[in-house]
C-alpha positions as CSV (number, residue, x, y, z in Angstrom):
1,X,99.9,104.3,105.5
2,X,103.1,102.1,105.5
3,X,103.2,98.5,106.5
4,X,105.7,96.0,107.6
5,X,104.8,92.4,107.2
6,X,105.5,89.0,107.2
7,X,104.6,86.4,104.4
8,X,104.7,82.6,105.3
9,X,105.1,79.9,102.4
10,X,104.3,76.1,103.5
11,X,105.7,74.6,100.5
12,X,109.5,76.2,101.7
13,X,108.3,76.2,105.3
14,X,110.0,80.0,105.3
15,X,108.9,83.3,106.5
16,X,109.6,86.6,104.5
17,X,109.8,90.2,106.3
18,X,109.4,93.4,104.1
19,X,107.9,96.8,104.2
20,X,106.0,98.9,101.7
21,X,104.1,101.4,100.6
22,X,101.6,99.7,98.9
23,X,98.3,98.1,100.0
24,X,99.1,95.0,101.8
25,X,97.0,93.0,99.0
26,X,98.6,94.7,95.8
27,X,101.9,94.0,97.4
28,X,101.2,90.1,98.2
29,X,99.8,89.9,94.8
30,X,103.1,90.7,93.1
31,X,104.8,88.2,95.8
32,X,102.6,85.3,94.2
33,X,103.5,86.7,90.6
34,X,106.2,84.5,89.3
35,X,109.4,87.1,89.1
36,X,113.2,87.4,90.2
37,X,113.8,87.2,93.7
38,X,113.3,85.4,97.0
39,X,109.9,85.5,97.0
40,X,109.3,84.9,92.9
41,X,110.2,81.4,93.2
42,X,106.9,80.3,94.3
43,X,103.4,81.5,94.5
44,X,101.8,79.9,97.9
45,X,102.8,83.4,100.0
46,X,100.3,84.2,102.7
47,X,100.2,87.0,105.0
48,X,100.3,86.0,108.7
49,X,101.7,89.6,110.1
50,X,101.5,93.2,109.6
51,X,102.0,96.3,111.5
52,X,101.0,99.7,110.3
53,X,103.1,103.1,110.1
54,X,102.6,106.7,109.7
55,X,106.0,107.0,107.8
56,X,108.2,104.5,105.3
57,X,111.0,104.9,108.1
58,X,109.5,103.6,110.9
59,X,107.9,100.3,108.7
60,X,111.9,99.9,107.4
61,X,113.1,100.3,111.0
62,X,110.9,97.6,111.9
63,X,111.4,94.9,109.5
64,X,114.9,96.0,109.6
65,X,114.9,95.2,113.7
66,X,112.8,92.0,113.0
67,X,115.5,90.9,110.7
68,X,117.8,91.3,112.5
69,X,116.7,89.0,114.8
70,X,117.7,85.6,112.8
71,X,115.4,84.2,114.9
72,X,112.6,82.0,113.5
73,X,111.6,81.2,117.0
74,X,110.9,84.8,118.1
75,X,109.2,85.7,114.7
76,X,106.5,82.7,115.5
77,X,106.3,84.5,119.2
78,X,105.4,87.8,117.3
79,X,102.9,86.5,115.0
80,X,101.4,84.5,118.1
81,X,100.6,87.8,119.8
């Protein structure tokens, strides 16, 4: 299974779209770790979305289409759903 999913940290007030091949917990796990990158920065991460795939294309189409957006606005309207 393949996931794409959004992460939500109150202490930056940001959301974070990705996909992966990993288990949703294992991969929010190494968000929280303290590394390089976007997400490395801090460790409050919580998962407030995810959709599930049958293939790593589709999940990247997705978050790709959902980035693409810029729109914090219509993320919120997606997680409200």
């Amino acid at each position: 299974m393949f996931h794409t999913y959004i992460l939500y940290s109150a202490a930056l007030d940001r959301y974070y779209v990705g996909s992966t091949r990993d288990v949703l917990a294992e991969r929010l796990r190494r968000h929280n770790a303290h590394h390089k990158g976007f997400t490395g920065k801090i460790s409050d991460w919580a998962l407030v979305y995810s959709e599930s795939f049958d293939t790593f294309e589709a999940a990247y189409a997705r978050e790709r289409q959902i980035k693409s957006w810029k729109s914090r606005k219509k993320i919120e309207e997606l997680i409200g759903n």
